[in-house]
C-alpha positions in Angstrom: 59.1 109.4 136.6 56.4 110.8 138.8 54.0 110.4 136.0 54.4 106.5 135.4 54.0 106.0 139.2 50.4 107.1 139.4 49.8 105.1 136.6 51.3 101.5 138.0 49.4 101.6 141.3 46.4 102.0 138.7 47.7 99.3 136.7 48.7 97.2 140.1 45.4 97.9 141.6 43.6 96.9 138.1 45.5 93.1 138.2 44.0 92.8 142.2 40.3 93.9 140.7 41.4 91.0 137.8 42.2 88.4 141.0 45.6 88.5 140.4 47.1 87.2 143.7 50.6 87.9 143.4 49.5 92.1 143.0 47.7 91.4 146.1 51.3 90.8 147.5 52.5 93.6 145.8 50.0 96.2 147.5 50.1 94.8 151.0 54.3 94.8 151.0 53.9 98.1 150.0 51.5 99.7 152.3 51.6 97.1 155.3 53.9 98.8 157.6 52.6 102.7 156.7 48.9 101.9 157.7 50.5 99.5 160.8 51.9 103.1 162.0 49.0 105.2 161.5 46.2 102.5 163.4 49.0 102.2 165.9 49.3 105.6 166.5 45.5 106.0 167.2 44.4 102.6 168.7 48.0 102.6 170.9 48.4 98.7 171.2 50.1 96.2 168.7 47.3 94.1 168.9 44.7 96.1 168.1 46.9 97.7 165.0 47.5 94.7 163.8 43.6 93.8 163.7 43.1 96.9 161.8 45.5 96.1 159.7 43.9 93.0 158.5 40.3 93.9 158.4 41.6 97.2 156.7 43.3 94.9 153.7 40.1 92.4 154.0 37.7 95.4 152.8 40.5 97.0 150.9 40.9 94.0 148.7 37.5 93.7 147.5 37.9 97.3 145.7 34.1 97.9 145.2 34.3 101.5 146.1 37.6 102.0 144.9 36.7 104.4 142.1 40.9 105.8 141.4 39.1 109.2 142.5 42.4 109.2 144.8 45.4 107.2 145.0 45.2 103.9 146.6 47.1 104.7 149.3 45.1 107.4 150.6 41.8 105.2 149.9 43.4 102.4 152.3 44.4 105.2 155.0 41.2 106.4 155.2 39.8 102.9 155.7 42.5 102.1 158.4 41.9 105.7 160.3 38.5 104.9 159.9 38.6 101.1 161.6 41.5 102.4 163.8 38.4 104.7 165.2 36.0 102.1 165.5 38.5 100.3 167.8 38.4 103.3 170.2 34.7 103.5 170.1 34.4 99.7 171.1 36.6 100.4 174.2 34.4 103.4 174.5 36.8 106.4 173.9 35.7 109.3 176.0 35.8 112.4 174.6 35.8 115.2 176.6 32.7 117.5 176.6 34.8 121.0 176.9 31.7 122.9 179.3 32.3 120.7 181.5 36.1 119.8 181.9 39.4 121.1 183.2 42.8 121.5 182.0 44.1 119.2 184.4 44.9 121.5 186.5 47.4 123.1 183.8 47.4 127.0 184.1 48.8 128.6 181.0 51.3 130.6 183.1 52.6 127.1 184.2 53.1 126.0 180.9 56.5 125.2 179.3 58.2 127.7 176.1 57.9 124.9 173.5 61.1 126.4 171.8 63.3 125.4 174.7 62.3 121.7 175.0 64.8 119.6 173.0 63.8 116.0 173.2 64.6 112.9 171.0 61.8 111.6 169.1 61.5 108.4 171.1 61.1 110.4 174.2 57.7 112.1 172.4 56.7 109.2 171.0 56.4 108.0 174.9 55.0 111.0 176.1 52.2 110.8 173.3 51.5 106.8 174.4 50.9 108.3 177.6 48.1 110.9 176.6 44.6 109.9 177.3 42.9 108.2 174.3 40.4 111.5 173.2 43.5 113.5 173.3 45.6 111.3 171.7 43.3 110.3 168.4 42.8 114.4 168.0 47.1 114.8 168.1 47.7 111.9 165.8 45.1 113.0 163.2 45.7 116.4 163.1 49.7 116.4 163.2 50.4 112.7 162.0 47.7 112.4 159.4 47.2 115.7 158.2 43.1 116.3 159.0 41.7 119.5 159.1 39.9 120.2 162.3 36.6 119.9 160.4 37.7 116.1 159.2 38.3 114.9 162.6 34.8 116.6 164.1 33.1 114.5 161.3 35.4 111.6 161.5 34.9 111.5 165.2 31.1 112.7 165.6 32.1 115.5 168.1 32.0 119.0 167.1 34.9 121.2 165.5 35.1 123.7 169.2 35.7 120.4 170.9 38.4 119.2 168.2 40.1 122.2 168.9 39.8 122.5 172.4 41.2 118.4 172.4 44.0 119.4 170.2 45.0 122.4 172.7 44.4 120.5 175.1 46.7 117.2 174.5 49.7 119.9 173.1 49.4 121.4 176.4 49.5 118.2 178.1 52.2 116.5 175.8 54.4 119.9 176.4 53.8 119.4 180.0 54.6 115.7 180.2 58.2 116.4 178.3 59.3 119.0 180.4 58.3 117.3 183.2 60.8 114.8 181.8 58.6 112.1 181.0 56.2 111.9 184.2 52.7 112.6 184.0 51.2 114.1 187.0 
């Protein structure tokens, strides 16, 4: 089975490059609420998700540079992560330089043993919303889509250190937040 479905989002993708509307339908049902998620994650409003969403499926559809390299679900992630980004830059996401920032006044000492915090998922999901945007695009591509440090210094136009020191960063924050119960200082 795994080796017909490679072949019918080939064969679905083909039918969309053909004009056929109804495998249009077919790809956006399919991927509509996955990519929704992942701009959502980054851009952190609705609104601006579901703008993604639709330019994302706008330059999707037109499949120049869809060349089946990858699968097409991977191809459209990119593009969503990609416009999700843009979003942030247009509400000018600050990134911050690492010579000349703080921890937020976090000593390691001070921080919590991530083994003993036991929180729902709803209650991290809250605690990431509340992250500042830099430190929240870093967490959601590393740990929610799976990008190497390296992908993320290039995808954002910062360096890898600073990718690293965002990503240490917003897991010491987040970890701080939850066992805080909830309330960032």
């Amino acid at each position: 089975m795994e080796l017909t479905a490679p072949l019918y989002y080939d064969e679905l993708v083909a039918k969309c490059k053909q004009g056929d509307v109804q495998s249009y339908n077919a790809l956006y049902r399919r991927y509509a609420t996955a990519m929704f998620n992942t701009s959502l994650r980054i851009v952190n409003n609705s609104a601006d998700a579901e703008d993604v969403l639709q330019e994302a499926f706008v330059a999707a559809f037109r499949l120049d540079s869809f060349d089946y390299s990858s699968t097409f679900g991977a191809w459209l992630k990119r593009i969503v992560i990609n416009k999700s980004i843009d979003v942030l830059r247009r509400r000018k996401l600050t990134v911050i330089d690492i010579d000349n920032a703080s921890v937020d006044g976090i000593q390691d000492d001070e921080l919590p043993d991530e083994e003993n915090i036991k929180l729902k998922v709803d209650e991290i999901k809250k605690a990431i919303i509340k992250l500042p945007s830099g430190y929240r695009t870093v967490l959601s591509l590393f740990l929610f889509e799976d990008y190497s440090y390296s992908e993320i210094a290039t995808t954002l136009n910062i360096t890898e250190s600073t990718v690293r020191t965002q990503y240490h960063r917003a897991r010491h924050k987040l970890l701080h937040t939850l066992k805080k119960g909830g309330k960032d200082e």
